[in-house]
MILUMBA-321604 format. One record per residue (C-alpha): x negated, y negated, z negated; residue number from 1. Coordinates in pm, 1 decimal. Layout:
! residues N
<pt px="X" py="Y" pz="Z" mido="NUM"/>
...
//
This chain:
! residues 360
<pt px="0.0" py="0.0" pz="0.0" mido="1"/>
<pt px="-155.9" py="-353.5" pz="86.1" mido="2"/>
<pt px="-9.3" py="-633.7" pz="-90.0" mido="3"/>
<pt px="-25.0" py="-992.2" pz="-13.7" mido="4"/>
<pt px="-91.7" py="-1096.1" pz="-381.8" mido="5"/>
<pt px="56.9" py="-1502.8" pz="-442.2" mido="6"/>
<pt px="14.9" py="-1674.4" pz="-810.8" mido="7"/>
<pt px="-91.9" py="-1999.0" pz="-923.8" mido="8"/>
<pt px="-213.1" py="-1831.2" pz="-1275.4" mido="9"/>
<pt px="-514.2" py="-1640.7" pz="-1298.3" mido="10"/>
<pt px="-855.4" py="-1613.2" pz="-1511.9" mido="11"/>
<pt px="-1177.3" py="-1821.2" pz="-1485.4" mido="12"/>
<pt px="-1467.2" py="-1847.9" pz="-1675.7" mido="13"/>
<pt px="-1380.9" py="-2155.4" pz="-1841.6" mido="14"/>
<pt px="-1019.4" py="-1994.3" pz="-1926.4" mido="15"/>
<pt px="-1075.6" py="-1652.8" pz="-1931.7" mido="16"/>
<pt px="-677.0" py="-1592.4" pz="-2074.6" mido="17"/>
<pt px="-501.6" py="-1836.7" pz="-1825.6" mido="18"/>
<pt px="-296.8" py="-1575.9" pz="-1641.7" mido="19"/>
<pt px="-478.2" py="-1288.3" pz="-1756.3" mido="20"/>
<pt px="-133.5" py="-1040.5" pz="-1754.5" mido="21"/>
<pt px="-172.0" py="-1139.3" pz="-1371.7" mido="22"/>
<pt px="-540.4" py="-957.9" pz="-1362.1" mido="23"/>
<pt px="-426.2" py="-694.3" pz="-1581.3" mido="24"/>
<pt px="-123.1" py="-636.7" pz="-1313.2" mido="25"/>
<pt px="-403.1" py="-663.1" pz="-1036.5" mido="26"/>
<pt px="-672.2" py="-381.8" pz="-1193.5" mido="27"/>
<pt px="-404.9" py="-170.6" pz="-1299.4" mido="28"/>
<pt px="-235.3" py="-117.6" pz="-946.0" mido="29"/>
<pt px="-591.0" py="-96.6" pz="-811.8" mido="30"/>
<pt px="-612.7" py="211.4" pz="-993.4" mido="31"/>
<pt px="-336.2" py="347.5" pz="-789.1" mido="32"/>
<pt px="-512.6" py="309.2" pz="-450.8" mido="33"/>
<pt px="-257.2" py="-70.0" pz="-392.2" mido="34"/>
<pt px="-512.7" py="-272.6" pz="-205.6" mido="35"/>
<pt px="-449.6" py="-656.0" pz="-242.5" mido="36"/>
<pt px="-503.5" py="-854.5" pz="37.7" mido="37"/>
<pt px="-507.4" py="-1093.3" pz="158.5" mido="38"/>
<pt px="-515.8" py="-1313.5" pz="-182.1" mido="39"/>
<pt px="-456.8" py="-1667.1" pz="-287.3" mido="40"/>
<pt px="-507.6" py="-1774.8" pz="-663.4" mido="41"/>
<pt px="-539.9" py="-2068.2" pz="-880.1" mido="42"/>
<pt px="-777.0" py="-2000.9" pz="-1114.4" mido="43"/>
<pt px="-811.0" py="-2172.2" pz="-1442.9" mido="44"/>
<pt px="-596.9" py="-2482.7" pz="-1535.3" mido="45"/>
<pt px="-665.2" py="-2795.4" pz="-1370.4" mido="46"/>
<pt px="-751.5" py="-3028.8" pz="-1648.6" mido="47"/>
<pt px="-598.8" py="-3360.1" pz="-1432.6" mido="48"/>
<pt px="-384.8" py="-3437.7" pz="-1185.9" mido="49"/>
<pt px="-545.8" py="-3509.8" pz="-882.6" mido="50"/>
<pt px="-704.1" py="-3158.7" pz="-904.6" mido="51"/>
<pt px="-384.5" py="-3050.2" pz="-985.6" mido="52"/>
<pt px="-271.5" py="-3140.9" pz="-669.0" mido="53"/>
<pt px="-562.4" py="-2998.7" pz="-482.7" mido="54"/>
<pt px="-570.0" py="-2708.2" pz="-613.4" mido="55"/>
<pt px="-183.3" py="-2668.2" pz="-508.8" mido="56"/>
<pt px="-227.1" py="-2853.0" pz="-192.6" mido="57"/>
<pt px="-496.2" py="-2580.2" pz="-108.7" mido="58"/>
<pt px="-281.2" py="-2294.5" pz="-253.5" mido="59"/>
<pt px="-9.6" py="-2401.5" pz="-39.8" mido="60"/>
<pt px="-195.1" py="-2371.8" pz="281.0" mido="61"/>
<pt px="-352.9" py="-2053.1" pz="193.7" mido="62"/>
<pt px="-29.2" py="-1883.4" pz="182.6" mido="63"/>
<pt px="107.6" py="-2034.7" pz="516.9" mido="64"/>
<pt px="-198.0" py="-1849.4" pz="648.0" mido="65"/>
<pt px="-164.7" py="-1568.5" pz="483.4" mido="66"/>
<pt px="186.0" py="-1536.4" pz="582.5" mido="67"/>
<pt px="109.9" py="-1458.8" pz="964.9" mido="68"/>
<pt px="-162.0" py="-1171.5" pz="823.5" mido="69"/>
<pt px="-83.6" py="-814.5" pz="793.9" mido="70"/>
<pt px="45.4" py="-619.2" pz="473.5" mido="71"/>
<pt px="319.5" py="-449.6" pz="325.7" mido="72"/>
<pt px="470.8" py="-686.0" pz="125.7" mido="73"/>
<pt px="459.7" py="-987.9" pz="-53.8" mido="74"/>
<pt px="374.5" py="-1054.9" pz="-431.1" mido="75"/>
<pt px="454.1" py="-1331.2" pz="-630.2" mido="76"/>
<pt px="396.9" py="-1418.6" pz="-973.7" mido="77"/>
<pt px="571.5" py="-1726.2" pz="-1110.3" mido="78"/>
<pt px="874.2" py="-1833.1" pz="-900.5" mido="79"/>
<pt px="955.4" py="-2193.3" pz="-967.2" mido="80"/>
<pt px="636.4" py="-2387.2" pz="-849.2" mido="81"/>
<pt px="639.3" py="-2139.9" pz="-507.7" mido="82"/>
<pt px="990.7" py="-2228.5" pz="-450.6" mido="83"/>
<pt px="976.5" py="-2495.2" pz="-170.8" mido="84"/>
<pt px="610.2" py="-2345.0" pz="15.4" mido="85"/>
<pt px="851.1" py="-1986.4" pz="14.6" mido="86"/>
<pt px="1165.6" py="-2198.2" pz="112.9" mido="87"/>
<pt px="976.5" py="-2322.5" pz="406.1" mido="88"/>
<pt px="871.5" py="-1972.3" pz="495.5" mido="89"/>
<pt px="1201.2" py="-1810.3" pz="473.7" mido="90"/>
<pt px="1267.9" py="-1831.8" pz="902.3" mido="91"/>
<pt px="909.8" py="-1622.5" pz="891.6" mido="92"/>
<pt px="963.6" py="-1370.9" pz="666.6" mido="93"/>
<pt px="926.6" py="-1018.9" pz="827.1" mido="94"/>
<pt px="803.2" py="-818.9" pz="516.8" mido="95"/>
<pt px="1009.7" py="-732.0" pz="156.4" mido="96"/>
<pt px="937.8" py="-1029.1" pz="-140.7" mido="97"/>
<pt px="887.8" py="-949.4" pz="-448.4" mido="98"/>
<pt px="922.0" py="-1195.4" pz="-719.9" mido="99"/>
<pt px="769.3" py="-1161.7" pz="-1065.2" mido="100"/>
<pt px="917.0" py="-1387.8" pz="-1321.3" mido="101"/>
<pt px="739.1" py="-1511.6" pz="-1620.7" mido="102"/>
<pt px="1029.1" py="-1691.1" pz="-1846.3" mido="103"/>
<pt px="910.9" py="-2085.5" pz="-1817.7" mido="104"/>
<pt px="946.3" py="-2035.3" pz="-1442.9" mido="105"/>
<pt px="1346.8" py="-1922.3" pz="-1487.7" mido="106"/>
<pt px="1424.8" py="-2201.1" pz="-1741.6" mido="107"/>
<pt px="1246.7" py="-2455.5" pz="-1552.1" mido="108"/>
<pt px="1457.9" py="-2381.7" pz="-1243.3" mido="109"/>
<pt px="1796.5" py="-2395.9" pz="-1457.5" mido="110"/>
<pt px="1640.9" py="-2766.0" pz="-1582.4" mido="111"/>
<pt px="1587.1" py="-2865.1" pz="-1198.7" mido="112"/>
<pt px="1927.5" py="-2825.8" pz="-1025.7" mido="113"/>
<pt px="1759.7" py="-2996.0" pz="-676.3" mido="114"/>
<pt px="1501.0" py="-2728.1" pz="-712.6" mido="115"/>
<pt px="1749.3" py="-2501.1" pz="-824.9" mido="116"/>
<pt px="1950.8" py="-2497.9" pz="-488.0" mido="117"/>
<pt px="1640.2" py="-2432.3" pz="-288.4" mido="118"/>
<pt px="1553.8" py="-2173.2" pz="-539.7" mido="119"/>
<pt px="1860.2" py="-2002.0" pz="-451.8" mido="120"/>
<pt px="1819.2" py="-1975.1" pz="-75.7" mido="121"/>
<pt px="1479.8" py="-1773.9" pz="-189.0" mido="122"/>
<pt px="1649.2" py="-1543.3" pz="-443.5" mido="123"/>
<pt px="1851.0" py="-1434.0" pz="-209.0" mido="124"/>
<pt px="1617.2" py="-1340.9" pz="31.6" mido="125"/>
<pt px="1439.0" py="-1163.4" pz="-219.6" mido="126"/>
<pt px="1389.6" py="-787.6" pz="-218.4" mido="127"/>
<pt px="1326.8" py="-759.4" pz="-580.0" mido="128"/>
<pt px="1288.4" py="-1007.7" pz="-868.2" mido="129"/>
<pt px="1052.9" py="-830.1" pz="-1199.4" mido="130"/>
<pt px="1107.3" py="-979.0" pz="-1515.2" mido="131"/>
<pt px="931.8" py="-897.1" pz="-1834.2" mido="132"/>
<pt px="1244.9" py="-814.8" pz="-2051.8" mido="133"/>
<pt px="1607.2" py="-720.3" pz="-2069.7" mido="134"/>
<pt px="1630.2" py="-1045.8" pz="-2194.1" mido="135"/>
<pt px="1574.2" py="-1195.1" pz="-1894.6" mido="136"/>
<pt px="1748.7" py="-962.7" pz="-1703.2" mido="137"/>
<pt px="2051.4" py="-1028.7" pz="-1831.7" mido="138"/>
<pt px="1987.4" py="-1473.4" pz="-1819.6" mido="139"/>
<pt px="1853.9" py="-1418.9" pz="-1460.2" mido="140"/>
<pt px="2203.4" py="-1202.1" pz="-1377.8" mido="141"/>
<pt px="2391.6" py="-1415.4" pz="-1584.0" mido="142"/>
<pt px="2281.9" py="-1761.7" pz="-1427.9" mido="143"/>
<pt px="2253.3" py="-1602.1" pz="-1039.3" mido="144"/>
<pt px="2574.8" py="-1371.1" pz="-980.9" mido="145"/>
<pt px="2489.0" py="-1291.8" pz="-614.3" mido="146"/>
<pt px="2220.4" py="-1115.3" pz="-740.9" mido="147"/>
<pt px="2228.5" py="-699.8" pz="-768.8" mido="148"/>
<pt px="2149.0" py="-514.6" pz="-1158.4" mido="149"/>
<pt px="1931.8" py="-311.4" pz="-915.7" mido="150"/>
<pt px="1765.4" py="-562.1" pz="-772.6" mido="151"/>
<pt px="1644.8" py="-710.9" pz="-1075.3" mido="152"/>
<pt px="1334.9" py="-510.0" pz="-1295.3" mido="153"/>
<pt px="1199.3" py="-494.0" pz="-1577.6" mido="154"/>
<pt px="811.0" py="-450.0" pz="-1636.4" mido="155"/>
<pt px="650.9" py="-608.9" pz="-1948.1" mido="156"/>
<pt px="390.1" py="-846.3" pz="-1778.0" mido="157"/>
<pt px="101.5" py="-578.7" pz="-1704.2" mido="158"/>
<pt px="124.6" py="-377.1" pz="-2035.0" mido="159"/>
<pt px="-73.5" py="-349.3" pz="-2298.1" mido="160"/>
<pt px="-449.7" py="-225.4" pz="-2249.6" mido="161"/>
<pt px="-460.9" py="97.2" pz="-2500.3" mido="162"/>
<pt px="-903.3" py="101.5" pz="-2445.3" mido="163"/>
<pt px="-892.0" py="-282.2" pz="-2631.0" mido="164"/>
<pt px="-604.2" py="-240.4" pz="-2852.2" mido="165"/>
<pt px="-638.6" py="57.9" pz="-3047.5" mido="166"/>
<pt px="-584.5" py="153.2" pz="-3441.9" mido="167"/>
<pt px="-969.3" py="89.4" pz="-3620.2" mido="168"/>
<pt px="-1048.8" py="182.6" pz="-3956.9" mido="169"/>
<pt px="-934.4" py="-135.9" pz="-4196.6" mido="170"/>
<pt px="-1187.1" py="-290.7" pz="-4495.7" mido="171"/>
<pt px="-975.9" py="-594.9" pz="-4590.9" mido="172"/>
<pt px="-930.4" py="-658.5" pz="-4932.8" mido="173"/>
<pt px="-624.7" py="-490.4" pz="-5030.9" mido="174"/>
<pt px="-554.2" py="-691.0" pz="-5345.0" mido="175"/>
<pt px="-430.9" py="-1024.7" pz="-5073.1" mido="176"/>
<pt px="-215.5" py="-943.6" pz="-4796.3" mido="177"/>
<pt px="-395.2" py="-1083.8" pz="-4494.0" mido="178"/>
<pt px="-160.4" py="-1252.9" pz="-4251.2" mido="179"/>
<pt px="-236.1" py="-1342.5" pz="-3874.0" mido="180"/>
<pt px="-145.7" py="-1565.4" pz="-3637.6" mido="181"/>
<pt px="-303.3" py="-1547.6" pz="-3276.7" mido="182"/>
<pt px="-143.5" py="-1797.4" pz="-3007.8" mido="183"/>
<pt px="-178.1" py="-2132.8" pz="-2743.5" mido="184"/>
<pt px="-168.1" py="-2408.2" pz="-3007.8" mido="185"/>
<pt px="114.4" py="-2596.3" pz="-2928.1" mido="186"/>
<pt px="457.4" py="-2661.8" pz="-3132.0" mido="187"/>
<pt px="687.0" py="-2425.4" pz="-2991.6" mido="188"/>
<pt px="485.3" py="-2127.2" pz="-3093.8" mido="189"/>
<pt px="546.4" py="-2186.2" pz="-3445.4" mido="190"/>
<pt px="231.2" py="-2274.6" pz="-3636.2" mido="191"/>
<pt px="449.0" py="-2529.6" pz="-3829.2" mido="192"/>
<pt px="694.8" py="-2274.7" pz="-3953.0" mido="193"/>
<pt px="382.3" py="-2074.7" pz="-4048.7" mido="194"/>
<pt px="216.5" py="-2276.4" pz="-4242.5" mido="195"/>
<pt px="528.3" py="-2384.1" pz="-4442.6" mido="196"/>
<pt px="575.1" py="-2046.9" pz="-4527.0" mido="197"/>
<pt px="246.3" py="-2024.3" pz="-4601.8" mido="198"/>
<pt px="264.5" py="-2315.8" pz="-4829.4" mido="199"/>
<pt px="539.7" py="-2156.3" pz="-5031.1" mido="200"/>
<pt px="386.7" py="-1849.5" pz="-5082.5" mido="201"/>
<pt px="97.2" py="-2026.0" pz="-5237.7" mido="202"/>
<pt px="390.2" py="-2239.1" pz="-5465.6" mido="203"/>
<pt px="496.4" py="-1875.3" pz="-5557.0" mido="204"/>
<pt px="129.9" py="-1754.5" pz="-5681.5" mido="205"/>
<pt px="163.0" py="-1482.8" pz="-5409.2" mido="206"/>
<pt px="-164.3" py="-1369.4" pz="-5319.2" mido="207"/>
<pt px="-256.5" py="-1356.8" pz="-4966.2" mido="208"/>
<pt px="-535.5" py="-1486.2" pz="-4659.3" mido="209"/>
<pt px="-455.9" py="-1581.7" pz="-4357.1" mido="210"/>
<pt px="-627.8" py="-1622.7" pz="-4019.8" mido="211"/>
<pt px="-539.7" py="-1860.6" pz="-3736.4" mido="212"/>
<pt px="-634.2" py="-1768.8" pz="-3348.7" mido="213"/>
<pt px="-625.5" py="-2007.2" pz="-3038.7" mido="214"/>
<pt px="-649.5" py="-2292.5" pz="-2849.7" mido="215"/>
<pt px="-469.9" py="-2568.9" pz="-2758.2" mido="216"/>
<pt px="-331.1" py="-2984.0" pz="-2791.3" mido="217"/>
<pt px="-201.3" py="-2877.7" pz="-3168.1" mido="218"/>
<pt px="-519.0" py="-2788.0" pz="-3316.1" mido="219"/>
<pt px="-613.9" py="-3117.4" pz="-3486.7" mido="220"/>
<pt px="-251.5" py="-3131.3" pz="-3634.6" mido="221"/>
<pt px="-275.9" py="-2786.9" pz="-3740.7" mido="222"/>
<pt px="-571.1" py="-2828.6" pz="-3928.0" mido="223"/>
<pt px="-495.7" py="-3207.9" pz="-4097.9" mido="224"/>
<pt px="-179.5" py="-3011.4" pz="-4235.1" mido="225"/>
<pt px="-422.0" py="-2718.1" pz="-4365.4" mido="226"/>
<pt px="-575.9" py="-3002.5" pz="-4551.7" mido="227"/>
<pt px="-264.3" py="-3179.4" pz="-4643.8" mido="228"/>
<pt px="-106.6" py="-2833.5" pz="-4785.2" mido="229"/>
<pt px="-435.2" py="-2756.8" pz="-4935.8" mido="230"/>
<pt px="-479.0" py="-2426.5" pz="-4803.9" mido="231"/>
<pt px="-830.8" py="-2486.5" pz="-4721.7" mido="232"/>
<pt px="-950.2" py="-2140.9" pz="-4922.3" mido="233"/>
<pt px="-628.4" py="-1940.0" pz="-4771.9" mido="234"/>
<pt px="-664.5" py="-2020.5" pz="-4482.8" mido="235"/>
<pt px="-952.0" py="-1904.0" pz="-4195.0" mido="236"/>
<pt px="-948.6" py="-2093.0" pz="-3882.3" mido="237"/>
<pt px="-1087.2" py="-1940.4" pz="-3576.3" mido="238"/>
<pt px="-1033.0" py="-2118.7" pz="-3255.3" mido="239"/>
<pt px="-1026.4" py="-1940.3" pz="-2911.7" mido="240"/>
<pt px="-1108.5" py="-1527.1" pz="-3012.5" mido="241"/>
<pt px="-1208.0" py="-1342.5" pz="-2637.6" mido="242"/>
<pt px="-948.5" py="-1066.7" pz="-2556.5" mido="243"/>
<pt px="-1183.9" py="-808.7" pz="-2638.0" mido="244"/>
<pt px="-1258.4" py="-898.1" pz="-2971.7" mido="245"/>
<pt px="-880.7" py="-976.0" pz="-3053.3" mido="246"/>
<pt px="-853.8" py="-630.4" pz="-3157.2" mido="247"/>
<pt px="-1074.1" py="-657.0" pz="-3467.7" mido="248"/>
<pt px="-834.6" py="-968.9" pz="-3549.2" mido="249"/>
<pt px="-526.3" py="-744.0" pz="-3595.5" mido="250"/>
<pt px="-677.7" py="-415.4" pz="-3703.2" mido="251"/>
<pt px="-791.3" py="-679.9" pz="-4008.1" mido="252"/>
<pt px="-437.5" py="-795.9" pz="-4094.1" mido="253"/>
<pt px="-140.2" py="-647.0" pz="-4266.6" mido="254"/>
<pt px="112.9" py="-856.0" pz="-4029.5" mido="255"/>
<pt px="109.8" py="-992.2" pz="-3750.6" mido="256"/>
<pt px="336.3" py="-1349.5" pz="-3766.0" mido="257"/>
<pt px="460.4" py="-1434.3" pz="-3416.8" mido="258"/>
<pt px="703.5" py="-1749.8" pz="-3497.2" mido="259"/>
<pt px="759.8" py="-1904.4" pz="-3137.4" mido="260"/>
<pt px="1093.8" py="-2057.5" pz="-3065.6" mido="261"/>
<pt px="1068.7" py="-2134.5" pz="-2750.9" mido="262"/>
<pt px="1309.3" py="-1966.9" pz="-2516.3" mido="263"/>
<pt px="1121.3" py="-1903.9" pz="-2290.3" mido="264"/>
<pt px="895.2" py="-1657.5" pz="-2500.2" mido="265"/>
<pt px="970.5" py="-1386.0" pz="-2202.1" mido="266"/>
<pt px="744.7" py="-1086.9" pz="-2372.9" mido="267"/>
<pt px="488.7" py="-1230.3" pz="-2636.0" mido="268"/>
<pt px="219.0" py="-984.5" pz="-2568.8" mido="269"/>
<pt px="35.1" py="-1077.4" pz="-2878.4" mido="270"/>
<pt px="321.4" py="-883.5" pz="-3070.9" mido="271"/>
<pt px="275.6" py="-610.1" pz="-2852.8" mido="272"/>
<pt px="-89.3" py="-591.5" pz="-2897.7" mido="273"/>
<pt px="-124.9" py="-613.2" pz="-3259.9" mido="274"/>
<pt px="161.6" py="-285.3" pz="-3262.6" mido="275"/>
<pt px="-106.6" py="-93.6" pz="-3038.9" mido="276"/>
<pt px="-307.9" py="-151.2" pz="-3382.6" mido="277"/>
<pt px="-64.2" py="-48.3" pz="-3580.1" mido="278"/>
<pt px="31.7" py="-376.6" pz="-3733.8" mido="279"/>
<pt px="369.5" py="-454.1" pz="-3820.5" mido="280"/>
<pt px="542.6" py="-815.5" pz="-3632.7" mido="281"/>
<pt px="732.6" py="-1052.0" pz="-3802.9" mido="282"/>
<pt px="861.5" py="-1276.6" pz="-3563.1" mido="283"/>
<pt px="1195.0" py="-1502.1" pz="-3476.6" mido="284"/>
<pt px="1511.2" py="-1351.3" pz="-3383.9" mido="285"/>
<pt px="1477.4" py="-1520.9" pz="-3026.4" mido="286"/>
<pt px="1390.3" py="-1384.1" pz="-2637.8" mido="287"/>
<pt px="1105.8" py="-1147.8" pz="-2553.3" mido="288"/>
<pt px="1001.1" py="-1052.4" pz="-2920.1" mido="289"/>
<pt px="1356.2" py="-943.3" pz="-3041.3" mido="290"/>
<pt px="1414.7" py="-690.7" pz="-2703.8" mido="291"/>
<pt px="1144.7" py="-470.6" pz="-2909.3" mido="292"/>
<pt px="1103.3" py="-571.4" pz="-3231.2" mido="293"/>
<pt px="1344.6" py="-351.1" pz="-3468.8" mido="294"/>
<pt px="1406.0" py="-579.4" pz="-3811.1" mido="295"/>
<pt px="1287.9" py="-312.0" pz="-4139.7" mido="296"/>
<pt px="1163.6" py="-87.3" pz="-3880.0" mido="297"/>
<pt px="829.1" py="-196.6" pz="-3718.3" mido="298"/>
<pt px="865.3" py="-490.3" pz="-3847.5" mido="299"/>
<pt px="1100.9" py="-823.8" pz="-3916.8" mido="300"/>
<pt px="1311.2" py="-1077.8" pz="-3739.1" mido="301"/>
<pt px="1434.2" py="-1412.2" pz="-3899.3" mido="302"/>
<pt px="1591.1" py="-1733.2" pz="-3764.4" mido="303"/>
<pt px="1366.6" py="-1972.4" pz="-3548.7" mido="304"/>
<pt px="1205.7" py="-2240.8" pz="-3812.1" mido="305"/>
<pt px="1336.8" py="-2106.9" pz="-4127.1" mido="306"/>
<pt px="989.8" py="-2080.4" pz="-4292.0" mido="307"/>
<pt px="1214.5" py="-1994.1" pz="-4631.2" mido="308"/>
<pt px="1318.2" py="-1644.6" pz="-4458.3" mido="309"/>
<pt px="1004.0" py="-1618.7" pz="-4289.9" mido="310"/>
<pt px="830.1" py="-1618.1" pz="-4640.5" mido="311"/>
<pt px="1097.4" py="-1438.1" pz="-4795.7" mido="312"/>
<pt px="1031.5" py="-1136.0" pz="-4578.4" mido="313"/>
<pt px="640.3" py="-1171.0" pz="-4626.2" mido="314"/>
<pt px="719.7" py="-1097.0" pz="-4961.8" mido="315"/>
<pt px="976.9" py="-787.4" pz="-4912.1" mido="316"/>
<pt px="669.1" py="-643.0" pz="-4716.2" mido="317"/>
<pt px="435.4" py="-715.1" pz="-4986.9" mido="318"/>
<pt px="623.3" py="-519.3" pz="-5242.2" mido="319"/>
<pt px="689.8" py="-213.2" pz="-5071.3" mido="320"/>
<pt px="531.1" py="122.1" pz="-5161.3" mido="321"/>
<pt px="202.3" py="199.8" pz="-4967.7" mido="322"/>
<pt px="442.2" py="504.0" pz="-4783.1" mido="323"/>
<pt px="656.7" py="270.6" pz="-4695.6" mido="324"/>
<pt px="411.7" py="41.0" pz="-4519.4" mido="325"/>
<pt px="272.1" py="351.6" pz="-4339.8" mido="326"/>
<pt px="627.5" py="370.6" pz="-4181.2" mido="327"/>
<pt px="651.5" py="32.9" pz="-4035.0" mido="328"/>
<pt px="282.2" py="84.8" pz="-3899.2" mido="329"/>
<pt px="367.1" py="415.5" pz="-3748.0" mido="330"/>
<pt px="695.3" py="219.0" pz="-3573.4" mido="331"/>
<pt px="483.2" py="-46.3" pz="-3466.5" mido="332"/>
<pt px="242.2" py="213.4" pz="-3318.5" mido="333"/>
<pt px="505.6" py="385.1" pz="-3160.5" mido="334"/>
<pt px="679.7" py="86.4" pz="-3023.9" mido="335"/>
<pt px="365.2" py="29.1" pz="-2821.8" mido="336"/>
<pt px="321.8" py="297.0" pz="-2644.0" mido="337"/>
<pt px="610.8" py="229.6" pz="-2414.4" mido="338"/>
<pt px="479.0" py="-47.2" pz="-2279.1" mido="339"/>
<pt px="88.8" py="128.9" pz="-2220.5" mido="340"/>
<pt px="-54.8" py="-63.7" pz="-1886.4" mido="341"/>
<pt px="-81.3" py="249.1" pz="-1676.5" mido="342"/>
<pt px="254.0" py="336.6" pz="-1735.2" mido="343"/>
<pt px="418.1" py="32.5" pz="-1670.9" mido="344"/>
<pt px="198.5" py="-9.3" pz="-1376.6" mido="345"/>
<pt px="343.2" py="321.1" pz="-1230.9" mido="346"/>
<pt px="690.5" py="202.4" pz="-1316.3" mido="347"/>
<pt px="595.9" py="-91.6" pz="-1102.4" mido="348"/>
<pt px="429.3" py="79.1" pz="-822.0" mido="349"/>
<pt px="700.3" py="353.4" pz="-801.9" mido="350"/>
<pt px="1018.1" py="58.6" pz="-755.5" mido="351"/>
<pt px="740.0" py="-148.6" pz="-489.8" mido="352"/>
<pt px="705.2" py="188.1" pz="-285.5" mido="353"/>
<pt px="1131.8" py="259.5" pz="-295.3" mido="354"/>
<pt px="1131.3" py="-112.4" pz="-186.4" mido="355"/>
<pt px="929.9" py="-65.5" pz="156.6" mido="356"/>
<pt px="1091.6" py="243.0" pz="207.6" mido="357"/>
<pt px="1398.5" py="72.9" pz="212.2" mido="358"/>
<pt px="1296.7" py="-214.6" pz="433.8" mido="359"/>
<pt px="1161.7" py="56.8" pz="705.9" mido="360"/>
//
């Protein structure tokens, strides 16, 4: 199978995770013989925007040439900002589209109802549209009706990598429960509601650590409130942790904390991979996170910025027998293993092949 392979998200040295489910998806179909090409990629964010719009004027272009080369079908990760280049295309298209949706790509098109109309001109020239979750599913059915339930699939943004997430022996100190918190630094992911709760666990003389992952526009806020909360000594702060050493990060925490509220959380990987390490999730009660998070299972769910429940259930964790805890870990293991790269990447690969054969 030779895929013409479209997204304006992918690794670069200088951001090594901008887009990086995108190279997962790449290397994992590679392993089943899918040859990409030809390719156009953005790689890395742009940092202003004039290069912005080079980099998308050049992107653009690429895939009008592309369009006339020869392959099976067409890939295409992140919808909205390809809508007009593939709207222009449409009168050209002799080969199936495939559409992979991310989440801020679908709720950026409901926001935009000029884009929106183009948008659905596109959709419905689409062969299939993948989406991360059932969540999705059912916003992207419920928002475009001509679309078919069987044209629309799920497959969790290229799976977790079981050779970097993985169960290692743990040497915290077991008299603090260490809590984590890996993430982009900005406002909708939570950090706010974290370190509330934080805050009142400290109030409560409940003994814990905590560790803060990531990058991003928030990080001089997060740490002035650090200070202002004086959880200097509870608090570790991190910054940016490579992928490949993420893994000592959860297998070094007793949960994992995953507060986002924004709706358009379409998977939250980061969940995912700290249950490949056996780490039970809290996280909110809100889009990608609740399709497989199962509340007093393999872990919790609570309402988006109510650090009060958020600590509350931090606590309810705390005091549970050691047996107990060994439950919610084996859950969380369990959980993960559904969504294993190389299986969903034959998931994927098996509903691209039914596609061609359908278009032949």
């Amino acid at each position: 199978m030779k895929i013409f392979l479209i997204s304006n998200m992918y690794p670069s040295t200088k951001d090594p995770l901008f887009g990086v489910f995108v190279k997962n998806f790449k290397d994992e179909l590679e392993k089943n013989n899918v040859l990409f090409q030809p390719i156009t990629l953005i790689k890395g964010l742009a940092g202003n925007p004039i290069k912005k719009v080079f980099n998308y004027s050049i992107h653009y272009f690429n895939i009008l040439i592309g369009i006339f080369k020869k392959f099976d079908l067409v890939y295409v990760h992140y919808v909205s900002h390809h809508i007009p280049i593939l709207f222009l295309l449409l009168p050209f298209k002799r080969k199936p589209w495939v559409m992979n949706a991310h989440g801020t790509d679908i709720i950026d098109l409901q926001k935009n109802k000029y884009l929106n109309i183009f948008a659905e001109k596109v959709l419905k020239k689409t062969d299939l549209l993948v989406v991360p979750t059932s969540y999705f599913k059912s916003k992207v059915l419920q928002r475009y009706s001509f679309l078919e339930e069987q044209d629309v699939f799920v497959s969790p943004s290229g799976g977790i990598d079981s050779t970097k997430f993985f169960i290692k022996e743990k040497n915290a100190d077991a008299s603090k429960l260490h809590l984590g918190f890996v993430s982009r630094l900005i406002e909708e992911k939570g950090w706010k509601t974290f370190l509330d709760a934080l805050l009142r666990l400290k109030e409560k003389r409940v003994p814990f650590v905590a560790s803060i992952a990531g990058k991003g526009p928030d990080e001089q806020k997060i740490l002035s409130t650090i200070k202002q909360y004086g959880l200097e000594v509870d608090v570790q702060f991190l910054g940016l942790i490579p992928q490949d050493k993420l893994v000592d990060i959860y297998n070094g925490i007793d949960l994992y904390v995953f507060p986002t509220y924004r709706e358009a959380e379409s998977l939250g990987l980061t969940g995912l991979e700290a249950m490949a390490c056996g780490t039970p999730v809290i996280a909110c009660n809100i889009a990608g996170p609740a399709t497989y998070i199962q509340s007093h299972k393999n872990g919790f769910l609570f309402e988006p910025k109510n650090s009060e429940a958020l600590t509350d259930y931090i606590i309810e964790y705390q005091r549970l027998q050691p047996e107990q805890k060994d439950k919610f870990k084996l859950e969380a293991l369990n959980t993960s293993k559904n969504f294993r790269k190389d299986i969903v990447a034959q998931n994927l690969l098996k509903r691209l092949t039914e596609v061609m054969r359908k278009q032949d």
